[in-house]
C-alpha positions as CSV (number, residue, x, y, z in Angstrom):
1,X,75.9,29.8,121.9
2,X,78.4,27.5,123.0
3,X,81.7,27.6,124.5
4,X,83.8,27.9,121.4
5,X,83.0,31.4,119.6
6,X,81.2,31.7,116.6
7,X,82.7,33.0,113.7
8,X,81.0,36.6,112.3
9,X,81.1,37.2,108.4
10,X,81.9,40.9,107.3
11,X,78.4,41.2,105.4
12,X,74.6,40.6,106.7
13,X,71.2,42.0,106.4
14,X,71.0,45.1,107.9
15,X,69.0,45.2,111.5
16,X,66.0,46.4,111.8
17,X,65.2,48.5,115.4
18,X,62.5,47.6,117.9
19,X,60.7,47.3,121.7
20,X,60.4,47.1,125.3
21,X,61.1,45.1,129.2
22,X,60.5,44.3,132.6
23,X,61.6,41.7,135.2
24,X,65.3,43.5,135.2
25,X,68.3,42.1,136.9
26,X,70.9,44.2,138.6
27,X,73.9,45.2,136.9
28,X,76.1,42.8,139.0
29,X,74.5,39.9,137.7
30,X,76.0,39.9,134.3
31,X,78.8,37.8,133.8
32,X,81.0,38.6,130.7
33,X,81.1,35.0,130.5
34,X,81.6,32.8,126.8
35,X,78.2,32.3,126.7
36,X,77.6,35.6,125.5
37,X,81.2,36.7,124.2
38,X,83.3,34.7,122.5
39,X,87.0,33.9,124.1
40,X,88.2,34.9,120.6
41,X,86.5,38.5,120.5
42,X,88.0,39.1,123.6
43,X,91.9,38.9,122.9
44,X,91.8,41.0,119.9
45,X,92.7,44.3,119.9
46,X,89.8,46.7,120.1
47,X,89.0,50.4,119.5
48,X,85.9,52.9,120.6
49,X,82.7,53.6,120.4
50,X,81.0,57.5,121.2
51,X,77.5,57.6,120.1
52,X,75.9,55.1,118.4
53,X,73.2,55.2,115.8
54,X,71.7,52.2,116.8
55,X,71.0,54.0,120.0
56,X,70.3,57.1,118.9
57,X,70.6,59.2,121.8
58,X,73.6,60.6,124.1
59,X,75.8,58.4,126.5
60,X,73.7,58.5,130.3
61,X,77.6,57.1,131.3
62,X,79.5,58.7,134.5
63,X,82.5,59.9,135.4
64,X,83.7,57.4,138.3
65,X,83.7,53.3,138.4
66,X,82.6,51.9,141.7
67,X,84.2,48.1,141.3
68,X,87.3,47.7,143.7
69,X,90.2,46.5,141.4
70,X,91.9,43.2,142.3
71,X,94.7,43.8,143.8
72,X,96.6,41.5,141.0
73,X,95.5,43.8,138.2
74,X,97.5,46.1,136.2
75,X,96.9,49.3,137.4
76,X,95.6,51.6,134.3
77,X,97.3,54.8,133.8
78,X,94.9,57.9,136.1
79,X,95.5,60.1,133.3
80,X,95.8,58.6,129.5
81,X,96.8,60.4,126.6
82,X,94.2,61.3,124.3
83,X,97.0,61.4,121.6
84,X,97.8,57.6,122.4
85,X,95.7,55.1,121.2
86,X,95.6,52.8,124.4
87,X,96.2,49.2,124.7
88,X,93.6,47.1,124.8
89,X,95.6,44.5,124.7
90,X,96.3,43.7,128.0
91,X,95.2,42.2,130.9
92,X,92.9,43.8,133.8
93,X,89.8,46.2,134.1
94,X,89.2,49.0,131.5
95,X,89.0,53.1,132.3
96,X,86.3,54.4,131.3
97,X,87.8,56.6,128.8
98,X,89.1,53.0,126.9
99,X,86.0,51.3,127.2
100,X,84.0,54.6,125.6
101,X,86.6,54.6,123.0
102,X,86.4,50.4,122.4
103,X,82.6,51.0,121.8
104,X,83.2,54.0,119.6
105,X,85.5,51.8,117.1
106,X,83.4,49.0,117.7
107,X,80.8,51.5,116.2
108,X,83.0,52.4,113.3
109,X,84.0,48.7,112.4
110,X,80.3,48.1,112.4
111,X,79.5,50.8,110.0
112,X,82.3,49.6,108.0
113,X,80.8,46.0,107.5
114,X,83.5,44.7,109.8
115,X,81.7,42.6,111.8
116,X,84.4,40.3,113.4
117,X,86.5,43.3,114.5
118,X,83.2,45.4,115.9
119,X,82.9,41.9,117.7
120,X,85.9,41.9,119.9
121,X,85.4,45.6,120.7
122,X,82.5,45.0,121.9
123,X,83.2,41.8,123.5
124,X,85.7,43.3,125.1
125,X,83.4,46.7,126.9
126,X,80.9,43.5,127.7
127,X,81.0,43.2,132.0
128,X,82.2,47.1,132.7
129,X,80.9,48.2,136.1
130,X,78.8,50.6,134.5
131,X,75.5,49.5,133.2
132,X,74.7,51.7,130.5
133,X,78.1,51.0,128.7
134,X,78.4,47.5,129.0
135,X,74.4,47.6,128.1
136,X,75.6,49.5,124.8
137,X,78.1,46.8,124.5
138,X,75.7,43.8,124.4
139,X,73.3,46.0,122.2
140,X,76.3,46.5,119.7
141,X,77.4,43.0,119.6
142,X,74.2,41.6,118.9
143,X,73.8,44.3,116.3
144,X,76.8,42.4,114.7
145,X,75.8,38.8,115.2
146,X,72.6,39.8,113.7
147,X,74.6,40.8,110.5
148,X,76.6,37.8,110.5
149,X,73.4,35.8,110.4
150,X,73.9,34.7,113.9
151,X,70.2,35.2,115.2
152,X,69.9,33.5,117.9
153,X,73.2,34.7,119.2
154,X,72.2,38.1,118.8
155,X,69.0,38.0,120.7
156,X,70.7,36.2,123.8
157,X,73.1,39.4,123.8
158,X,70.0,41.9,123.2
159,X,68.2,39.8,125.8
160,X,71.1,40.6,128.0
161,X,70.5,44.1,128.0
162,X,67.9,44.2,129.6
163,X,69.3,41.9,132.5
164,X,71.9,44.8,133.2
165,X,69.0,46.9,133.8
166,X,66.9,50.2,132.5
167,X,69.3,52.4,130.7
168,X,69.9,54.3,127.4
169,X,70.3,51.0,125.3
170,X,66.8,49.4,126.6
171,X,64.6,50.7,123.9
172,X,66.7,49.8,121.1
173,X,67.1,45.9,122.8
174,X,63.5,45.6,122.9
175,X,62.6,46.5,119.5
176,X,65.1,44.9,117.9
177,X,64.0,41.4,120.2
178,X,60.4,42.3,118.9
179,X,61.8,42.3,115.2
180,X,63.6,39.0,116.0
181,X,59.7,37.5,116.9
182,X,58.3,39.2,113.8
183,X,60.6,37.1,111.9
184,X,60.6,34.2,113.5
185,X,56.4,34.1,113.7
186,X,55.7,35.0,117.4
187,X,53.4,37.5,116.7
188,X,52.3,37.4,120.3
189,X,56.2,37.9,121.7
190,X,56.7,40.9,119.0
191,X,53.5,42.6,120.3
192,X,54.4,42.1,124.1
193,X,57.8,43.1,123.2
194,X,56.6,46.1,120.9
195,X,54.3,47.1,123.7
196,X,57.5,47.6,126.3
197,X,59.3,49.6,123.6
198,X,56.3,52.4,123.1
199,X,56.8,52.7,126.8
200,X,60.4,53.3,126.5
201,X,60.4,55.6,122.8
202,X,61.0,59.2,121.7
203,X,58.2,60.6,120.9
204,X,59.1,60.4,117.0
205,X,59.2,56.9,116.8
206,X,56.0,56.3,118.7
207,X,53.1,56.8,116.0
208,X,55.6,54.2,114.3
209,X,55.5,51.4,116.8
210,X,51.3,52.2,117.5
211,X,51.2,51.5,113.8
212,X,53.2,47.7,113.9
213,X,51.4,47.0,117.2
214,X,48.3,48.1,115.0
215,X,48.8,45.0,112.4
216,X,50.2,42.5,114.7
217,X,47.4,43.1,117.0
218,X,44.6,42.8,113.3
219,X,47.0,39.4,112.4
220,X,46.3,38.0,116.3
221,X,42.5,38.8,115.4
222,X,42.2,41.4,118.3
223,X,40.4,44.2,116.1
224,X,39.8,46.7,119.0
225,X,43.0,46.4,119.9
226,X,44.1,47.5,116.2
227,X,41.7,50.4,116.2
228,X,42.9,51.6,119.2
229,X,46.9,51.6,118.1
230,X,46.1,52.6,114.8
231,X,44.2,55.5,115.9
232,X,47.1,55.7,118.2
233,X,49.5,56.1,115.3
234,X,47.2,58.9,113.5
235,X,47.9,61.0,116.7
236,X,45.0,60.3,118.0
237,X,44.0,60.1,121.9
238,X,41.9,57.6,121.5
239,X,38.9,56.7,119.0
240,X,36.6,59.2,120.7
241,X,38.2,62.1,118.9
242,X,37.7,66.0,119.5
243,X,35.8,65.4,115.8
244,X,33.5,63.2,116.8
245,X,32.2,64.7,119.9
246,X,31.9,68.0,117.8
247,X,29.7,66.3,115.3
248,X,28.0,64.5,117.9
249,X,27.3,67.4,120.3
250,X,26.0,69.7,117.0
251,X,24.0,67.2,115.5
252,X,21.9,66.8,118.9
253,X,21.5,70.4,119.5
254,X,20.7,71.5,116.1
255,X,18.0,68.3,115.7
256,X,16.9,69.2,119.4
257,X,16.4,72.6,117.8
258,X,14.7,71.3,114.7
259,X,12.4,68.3,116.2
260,X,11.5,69.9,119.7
261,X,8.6,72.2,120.3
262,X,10.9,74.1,122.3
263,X,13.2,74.1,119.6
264,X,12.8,77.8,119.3
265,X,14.2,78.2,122.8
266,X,17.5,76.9,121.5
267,X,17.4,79.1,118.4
268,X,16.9,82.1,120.7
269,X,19.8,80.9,122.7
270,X,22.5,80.1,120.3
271,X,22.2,82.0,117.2
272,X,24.2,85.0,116.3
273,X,22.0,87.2,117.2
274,X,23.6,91.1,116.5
275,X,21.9,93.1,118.5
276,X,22.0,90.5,121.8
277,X,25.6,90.3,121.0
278,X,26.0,94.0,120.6
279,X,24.2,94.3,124.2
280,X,26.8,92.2,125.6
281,X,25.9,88.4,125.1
282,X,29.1,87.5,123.6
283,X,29.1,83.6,123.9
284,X,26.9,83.7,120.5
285,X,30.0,84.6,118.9
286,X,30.6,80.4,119.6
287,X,27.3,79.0,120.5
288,X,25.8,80.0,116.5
289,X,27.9,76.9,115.5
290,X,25.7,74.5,117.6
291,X,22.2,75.4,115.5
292,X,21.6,74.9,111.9
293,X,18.7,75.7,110.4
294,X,15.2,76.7,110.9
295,X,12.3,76.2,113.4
296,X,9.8,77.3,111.1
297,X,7.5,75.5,109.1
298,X,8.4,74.5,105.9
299,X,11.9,74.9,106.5
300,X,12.5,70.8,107.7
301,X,14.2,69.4,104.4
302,X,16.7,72.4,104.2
303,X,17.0,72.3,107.8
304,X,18.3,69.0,107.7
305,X,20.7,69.8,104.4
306,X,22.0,72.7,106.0
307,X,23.1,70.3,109.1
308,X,24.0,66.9,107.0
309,X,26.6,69.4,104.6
310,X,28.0,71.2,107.3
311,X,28.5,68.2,109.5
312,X,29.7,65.8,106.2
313,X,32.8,69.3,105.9
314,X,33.2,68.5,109.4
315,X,33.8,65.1,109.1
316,X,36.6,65.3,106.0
317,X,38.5,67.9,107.3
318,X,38.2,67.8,111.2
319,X,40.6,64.5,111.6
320,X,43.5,65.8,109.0
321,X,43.4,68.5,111.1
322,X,43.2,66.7,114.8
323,X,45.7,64.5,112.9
324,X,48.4,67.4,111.8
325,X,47.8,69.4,115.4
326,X,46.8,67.2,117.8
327,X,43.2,67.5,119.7
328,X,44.0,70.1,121.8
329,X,45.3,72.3,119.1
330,X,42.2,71.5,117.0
331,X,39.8,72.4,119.3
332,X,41.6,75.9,119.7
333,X,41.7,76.5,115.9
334,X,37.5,75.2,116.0
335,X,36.7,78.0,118.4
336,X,39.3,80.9,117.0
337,X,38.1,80.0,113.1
338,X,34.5,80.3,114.5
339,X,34.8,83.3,116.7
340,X,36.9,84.6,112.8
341,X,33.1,83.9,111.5
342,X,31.0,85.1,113.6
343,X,32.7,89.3,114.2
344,X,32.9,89.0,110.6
345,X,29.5,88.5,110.1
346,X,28.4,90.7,113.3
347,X,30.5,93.4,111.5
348,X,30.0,93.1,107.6
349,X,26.4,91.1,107.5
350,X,23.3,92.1,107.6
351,X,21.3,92.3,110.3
352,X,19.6,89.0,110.6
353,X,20.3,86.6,113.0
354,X,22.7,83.7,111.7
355,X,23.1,80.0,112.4
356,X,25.3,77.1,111.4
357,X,29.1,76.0,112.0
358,X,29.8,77.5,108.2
359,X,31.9,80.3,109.4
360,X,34.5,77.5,111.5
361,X,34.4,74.7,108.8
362,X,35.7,77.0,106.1
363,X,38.5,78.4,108.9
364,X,39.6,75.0,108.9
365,X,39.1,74.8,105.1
366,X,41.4,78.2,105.4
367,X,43.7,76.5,107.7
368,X,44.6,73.2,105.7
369,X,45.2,74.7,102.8
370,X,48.1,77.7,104.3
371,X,49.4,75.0,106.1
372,X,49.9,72.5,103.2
373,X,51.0,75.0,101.0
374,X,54.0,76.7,103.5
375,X,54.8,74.0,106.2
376,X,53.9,70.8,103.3
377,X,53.3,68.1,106.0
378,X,54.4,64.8,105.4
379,X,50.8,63.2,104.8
380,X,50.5,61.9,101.4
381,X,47.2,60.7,101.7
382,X,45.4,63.7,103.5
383,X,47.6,66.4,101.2
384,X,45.5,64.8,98.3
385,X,42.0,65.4,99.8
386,X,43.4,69.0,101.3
387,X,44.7,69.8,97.7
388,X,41.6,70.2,96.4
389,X,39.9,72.5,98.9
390,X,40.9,75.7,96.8
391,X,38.0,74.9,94.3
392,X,35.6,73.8,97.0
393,X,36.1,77.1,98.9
394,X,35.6,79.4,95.5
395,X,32.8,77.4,94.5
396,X,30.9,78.0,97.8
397,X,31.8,81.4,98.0
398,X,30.7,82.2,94.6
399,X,27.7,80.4,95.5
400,X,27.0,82.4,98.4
401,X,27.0,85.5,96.5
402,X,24.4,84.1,94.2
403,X,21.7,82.8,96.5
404,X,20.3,84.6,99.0
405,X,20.2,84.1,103.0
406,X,23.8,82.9,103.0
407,X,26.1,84.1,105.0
408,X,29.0,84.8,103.1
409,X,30.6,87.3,105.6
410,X,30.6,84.2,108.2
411,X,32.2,82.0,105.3
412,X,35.1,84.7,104.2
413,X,35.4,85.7,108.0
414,X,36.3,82.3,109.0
415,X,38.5,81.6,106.0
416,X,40.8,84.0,106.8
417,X,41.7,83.4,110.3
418,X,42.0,79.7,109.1
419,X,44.7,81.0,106.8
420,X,46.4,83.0,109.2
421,X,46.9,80.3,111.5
422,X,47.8,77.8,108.9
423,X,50.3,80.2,107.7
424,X,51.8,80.9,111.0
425,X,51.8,77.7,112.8
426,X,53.5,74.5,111.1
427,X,51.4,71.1,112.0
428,X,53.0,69.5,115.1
429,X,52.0,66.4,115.7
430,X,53.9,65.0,112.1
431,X,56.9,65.8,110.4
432,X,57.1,68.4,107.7
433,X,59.1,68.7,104.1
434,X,61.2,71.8,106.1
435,X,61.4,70.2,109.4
436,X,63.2,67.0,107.6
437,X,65.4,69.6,106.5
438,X,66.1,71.1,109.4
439,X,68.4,69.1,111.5
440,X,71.2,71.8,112.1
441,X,71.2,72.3,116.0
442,X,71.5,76.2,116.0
443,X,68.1,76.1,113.2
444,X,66.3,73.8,115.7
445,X,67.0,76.3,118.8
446,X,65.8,79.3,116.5
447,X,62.7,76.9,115.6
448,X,62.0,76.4,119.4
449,X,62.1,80.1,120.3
450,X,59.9,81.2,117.4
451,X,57.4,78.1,118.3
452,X,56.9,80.2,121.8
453,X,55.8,83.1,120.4
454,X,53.7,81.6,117.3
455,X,50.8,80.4,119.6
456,X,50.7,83.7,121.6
457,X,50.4,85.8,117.9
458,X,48.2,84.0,116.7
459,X,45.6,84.0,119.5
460,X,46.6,87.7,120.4
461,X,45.8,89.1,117.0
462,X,42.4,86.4,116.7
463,X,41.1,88.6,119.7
464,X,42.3,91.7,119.2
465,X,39.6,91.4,115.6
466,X,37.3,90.3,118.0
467,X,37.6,93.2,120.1
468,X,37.7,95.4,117.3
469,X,35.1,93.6,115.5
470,X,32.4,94.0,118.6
471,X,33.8,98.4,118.9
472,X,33.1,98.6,115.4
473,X,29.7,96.8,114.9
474,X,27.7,97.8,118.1
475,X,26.6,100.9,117.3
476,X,24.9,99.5,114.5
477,X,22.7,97.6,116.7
478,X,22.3,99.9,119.3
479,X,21.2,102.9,117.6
């Protein structure tokens, strides 16, 4: 921009918000100079600004200014009016309370599509002694040259924010200068730009950003670098999911099983056996999801089918999950739908020893569908596959009745503690039809307190079958 101030329509595209910084300069160094406000913005009147939705998040500002006033300044009033709208108009340093309330018009005009008025408001906050205001300045004054079509203007001023130094307005400068690059073709600037902002984000908006770093990384040609964010963006850790270890780790065991003459070593080991577990060997209730199968002969080719179907569930189900709760939370819901299985089976099936990961696939079968039916997460392409579980489970069920040496106790075991912690515990890790809808303040703190307790019911009453589960069924086994 030049000397002479550019003139600022009242209508523009709308902005769109994006990333991130570093090499900062101190807050002294900016200089409300016309380079980046206009002469003309700065003698108009002006009004306020309180929070602003292109920050999205509460003023960080204090209560006390640390610049020494000239001594030829007008000396502002210690205590204004908050009935009196103050002057703007004249000469000499702001208060703080007139230079919240400039950007909280300045806000107002820019909602309003005034863009020349928001201009002089903000203009006018530009080179307070405080950083974060005179950041949110800049921030809302390129937010208005980028409306007027001014786009170069606007990125100097968000550019400028970040020269004041770190504060509330940072992440908003830097994805809006990444959004400027998009535009303009510097995919490289947007993704170095992008990658400061994911540094500086709410939580909610960072499976956004890991999903535009994703495709501008795959339009730069750096693949693994798209996996990684896009994987990122599905909420996951990284690509060596929770999933993917638990398919790798049963496959080897249950093969190791299968293949190895001391194969029946492992069977021994892991399987639910009733009466070992009745005597006290209680880790079977877990380890019987590790072995599939049979070691005896003849028993390869469904060996292998029992593993390949039971791993394939796995495979479909285990990332919606990991993706809805998280890793942590998947693994949890793994071991409690399993453990479901197993005292289901130790209680109500018969006495022969049991193998497979049947019982903890259809928990999680259990689980997806209770939690897409209450919470309905926001997950259009996942709710499509989970929607049509119901049949799967009856069919298998049904089928379980009808041929023999299935464990169908396992199966209905585990499907109901999957849908009591579906039921009880809304998917956290993305955003639901009733948390959209649930934006009220006093709802949220209600939400908060019963997310404390939800975790320690479900978990409590999980264990508390168990317990029952192993009172009730070993005297079966130890008679």
């Amino acid at each position: 921009m030049g000397h002479e101030p550019p003139s600022i329509g009242r209508d523009g595209p709308a902005i769109l918000a994006l990333d991130d910084d570093e090499g900062l300069v101190r807050r002294g160094d900016v200089v409300a100079g016309s380079v980046l406000v206009s002469e003309r913005f700065c003698r108009e009147d002006l009004g306020q600004l309180g929070r602003r939705p292109l920050l999205r998040e509460p003023s960080a500002h204090g209560w006390k200014s640390s610049i020494v006033r000239p001594m030829d300044d007008a000396r502002p009033p210690a205590s204004p009016d908050p009935s009196v709208p103050p002057d703007f108009s004249r000469i000499g340093r702001l208060t703080r309370e007139e230079a919240t309330a400039l950007l909280a018009e300045g806000d107002a005009r820019l909602a309003a599509g005034e863009l020349a008025e928001a201009g002089v408001r903000y203009s006018r906050v530009v080179g307070f002694d405080d950083a974060s205001i005179t950041a949110a300045a800049l921030l809302g004054l390129g937010e208005a040259r980028f409306r007027a079509g001014e786009d170069d203007a606007a990125v100097a001023n968000w550019k400028a924010v970040l020269q004041v130094g770190e504060t509330p307005s940072s992440y908003a400068a830097w994805r809006n200068i990444a959004a400027a690059a998009v535009r303009q073709g510097d995919l490289h600037g947007a993704i170095s730009a992008y990658r400061q902002a994911e540094r500086r984000a709410p939580q909610a908006d960072k499976a956004e950003i890991a999903n535009r770093l994703g495709w501008l990384t795959k339009e730069t040609g750096d693949m693994n670098a798209a996996r990684r964010y896009f994987a990122r963006g599905r909420g996951q850790s990284s690509l060596l999911s929770v999933t993917t270890v638990l398919i790798a780790t049963t496959v080897i065991v249950s093969l190791s099983a299968i293949l190895s003459p001391e194969g029946l070593f492992l069977y021994d080991s892991f399987q639910l056996d009733k009466s070992a577990v009745a005597a006290g060997e209680y880790w079977r209730l877990l380890t019987v999801t590790l072995v599939h199968g049979s070691p005896e002969p003849g028993f390869f080719i469904p060996s292998l089918a029992h593993l390949f179907f039971n791993m394939y569930a796995l495979y479909l189900v285990g990332p919606i999950v990991e993706r809805w709760y998280g890793p942590v939370r998947f693994l949890l819901f793994y071991v409690l739908c399993a453990a479901g299985g197993s005292i289901a089976s130790f209680v109500f099936g018969s006495e022969a020893a049991s193998v497979g990961a049947s019982g903890a696939i259809f928990g999680l079968f259990g689980l997806l569908l209770a939690s897409n039916r209450i919470h309905r997460p926001v997950d259009r392409q996942s709710r499509m596959l989970v929607q049509q579980l119901g049949f799967l489970i009856l069919i298998n069920i049904l089928f379980g009745f009808a041929i023999p040496n299935i464990d169908n106790a396992a199966h209905i075991g585990g499907l109901l503690t999957g849908l009591w912690i579906g039921a009880l515990w809304p998917p956290t890790n993305i955003e639901t039809t009733s948390s959209l809808w649930q934006r009220d303040r006093a709802e949220a703190t209600r939400l908060a307190s019963v997310a404390l307790v939800v975790p320690i019911l479900v978990v409590g009453v999980v264990a508390l079958a168990v317990v029952l589960g192993i009172a009730v069924g070993s005297p079966r086994f130890l008679a």
